[in-house]
C-alpha positions in Angstrom: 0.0 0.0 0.0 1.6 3.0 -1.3 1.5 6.9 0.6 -1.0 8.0 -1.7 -3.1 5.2 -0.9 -3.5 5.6 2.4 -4.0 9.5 2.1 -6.8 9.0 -0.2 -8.5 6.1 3.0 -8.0 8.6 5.5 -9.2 11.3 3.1 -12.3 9.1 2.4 -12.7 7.9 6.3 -13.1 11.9 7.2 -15.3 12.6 4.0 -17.8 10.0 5.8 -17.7 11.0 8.9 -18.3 14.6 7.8 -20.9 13.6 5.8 -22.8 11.2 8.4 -22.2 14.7 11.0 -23.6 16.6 8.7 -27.0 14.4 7.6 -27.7 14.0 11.2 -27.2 17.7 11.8 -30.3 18.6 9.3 -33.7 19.0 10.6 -36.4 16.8 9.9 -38.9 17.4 6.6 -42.5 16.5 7.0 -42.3 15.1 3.3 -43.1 11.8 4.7 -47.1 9.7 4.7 -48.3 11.8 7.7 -47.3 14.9 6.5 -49.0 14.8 3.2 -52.4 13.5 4.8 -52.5 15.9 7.7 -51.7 18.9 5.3 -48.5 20.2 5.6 -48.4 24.0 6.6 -45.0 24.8 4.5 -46.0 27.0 2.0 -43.2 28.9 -0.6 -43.0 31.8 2.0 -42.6 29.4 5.2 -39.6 27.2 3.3 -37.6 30.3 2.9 -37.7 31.8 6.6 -35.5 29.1 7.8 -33.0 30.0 9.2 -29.8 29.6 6.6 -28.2 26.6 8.8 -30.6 24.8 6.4 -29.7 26.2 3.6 -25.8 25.5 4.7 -26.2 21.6 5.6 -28.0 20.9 2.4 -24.9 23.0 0.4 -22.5 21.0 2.6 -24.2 18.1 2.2 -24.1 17.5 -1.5 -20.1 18.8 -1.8 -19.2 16.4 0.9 -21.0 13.9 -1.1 -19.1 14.6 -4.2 -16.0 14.4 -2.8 -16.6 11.3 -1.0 -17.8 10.0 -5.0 -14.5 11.3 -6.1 -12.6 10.0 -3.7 -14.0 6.3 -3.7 -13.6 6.4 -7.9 -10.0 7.7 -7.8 -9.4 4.8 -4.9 -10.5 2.1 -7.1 -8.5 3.3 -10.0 -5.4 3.4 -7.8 
């Protein structure tokens, strides 16, 4: 197992731990069964007054994804 080898697994280890941190940091959507049945009271105008944490976990959530896909492609070519 070569140096850049095992950069690229501790690279990838911290990617998914980041990401996991992340996913479990977002608030819950009432997208689910319930919420469509009991008439869910987000409209347009509601969506967008949360707060921008939000906004920042779903950002960081799909780069951390994309480098955890770049990362696992790059280790299999290696």
């Amino acid at each position: 197992m070569g140096v850049i080898e095992t950069i690229l697994i501790v690279l990838e280890a911290l990617c998914s731990i980041a990401l996991i941190g992340v996913v479990l940091l977002q608030s819950g959507k009432e997208a689910g069964l319930s919420g469509a049945l009991a008439g869910g009271s987000d409209s347009y105008l509601s969506k967008n007054k949360k707060g921008n944490l939000d906004q920042v976990l779903a950002s960081s959530t799909k780069w951390i994804a994309l480098a955890w896909v770049v990362l696992t492609l790059v280790l299999s070519l290696v």
